[in-house]
C-alpha positions as CSV (number, residue, x, y, z in Angstrom):
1,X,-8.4,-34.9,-34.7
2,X,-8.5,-31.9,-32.5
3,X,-5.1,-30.6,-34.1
4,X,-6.8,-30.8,-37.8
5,X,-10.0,-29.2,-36.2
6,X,-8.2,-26.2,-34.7
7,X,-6.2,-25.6,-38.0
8,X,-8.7,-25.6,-40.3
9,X,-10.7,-23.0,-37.8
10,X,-7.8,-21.3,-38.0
11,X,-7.8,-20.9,-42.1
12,X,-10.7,-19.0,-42.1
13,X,-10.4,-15.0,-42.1
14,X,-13.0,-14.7,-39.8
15,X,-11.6,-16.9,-37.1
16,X,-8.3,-15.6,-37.0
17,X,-10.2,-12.2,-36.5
18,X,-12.1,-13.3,-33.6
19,X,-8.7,-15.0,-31.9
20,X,-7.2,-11.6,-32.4
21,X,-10.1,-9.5,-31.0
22,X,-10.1,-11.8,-28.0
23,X,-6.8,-12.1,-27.1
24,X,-6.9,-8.2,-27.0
25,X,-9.6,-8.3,-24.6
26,X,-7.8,-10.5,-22.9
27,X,-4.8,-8.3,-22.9
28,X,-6.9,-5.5,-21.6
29,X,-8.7,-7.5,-19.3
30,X,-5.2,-8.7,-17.5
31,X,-4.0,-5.1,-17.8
32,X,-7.0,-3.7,-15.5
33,X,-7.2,-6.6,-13.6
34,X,-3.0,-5.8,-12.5
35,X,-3.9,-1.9,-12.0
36,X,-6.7,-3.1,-9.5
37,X,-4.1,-5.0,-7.7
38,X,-1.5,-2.3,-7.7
39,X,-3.9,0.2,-6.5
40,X,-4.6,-1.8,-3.1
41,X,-0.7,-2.5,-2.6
42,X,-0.5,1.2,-2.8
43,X,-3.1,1.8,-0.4
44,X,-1.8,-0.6,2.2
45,X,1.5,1.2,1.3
46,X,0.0,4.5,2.5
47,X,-1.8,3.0,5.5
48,X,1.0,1.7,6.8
49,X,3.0,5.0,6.1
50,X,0.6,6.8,8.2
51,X,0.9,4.4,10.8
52,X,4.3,4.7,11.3
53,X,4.2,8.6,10.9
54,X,1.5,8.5,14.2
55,X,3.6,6.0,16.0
56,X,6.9,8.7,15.3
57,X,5.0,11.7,16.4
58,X,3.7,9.6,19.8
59,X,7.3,9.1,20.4
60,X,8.8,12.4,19.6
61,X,6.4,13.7,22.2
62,X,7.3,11.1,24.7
63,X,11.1,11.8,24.2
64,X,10.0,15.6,24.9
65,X,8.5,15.2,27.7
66,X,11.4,12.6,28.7
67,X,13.9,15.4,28.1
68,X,11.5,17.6,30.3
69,X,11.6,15.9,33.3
70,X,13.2,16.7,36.7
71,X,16.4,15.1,36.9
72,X,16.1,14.7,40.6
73,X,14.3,14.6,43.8
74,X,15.7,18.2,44.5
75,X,14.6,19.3,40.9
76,X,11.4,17.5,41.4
77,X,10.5,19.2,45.0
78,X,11.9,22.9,43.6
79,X,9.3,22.5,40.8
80,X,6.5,21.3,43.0
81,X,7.5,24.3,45.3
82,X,7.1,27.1,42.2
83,X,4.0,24.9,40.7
84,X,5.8,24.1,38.2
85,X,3.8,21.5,37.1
């Protein structure tokens, strides 16, 4: 009953027009629904990006001020001695 139903909606000009109109705003629909999504996955993309360029440049400085150090208690008390620090 259903099947007959649907086919002979289907022989009409009109209906097949209206199928087609709205499975292109369907289409378009899906299409802006995906560039939403695509557009927060490349946000958290960026977000994360920065984070990991802070957390490189906190480290870089540590490393420098690692590679800064006195190497021992002689260097340490000659540094102290020429305020150094």
């Amino acid at each position: 009953m259903w099947g007959s139903l649907v086919v002979g909606l289907m022989a009409r000009p009109w209906a097949r027009r209206a199928t087609g109109l709205a499975l292109a705003a369907l289409t378009i629909i899906l299409f802006l629904l995906n560039l939403r999504r695509q557009g927060e996955r490349t946000g958290r993309a960026a977000e994360r990006l920065e984070n990991l360029e802070r957390a490189n440049a906190i480290q870089r400085k540590m490393l420098d001020a690692a590679s800064r150090r006195p190497r021992d208690r002689d260097d340490l008390l000659d540094r102290l001695r020429a305020g150094g620090f």
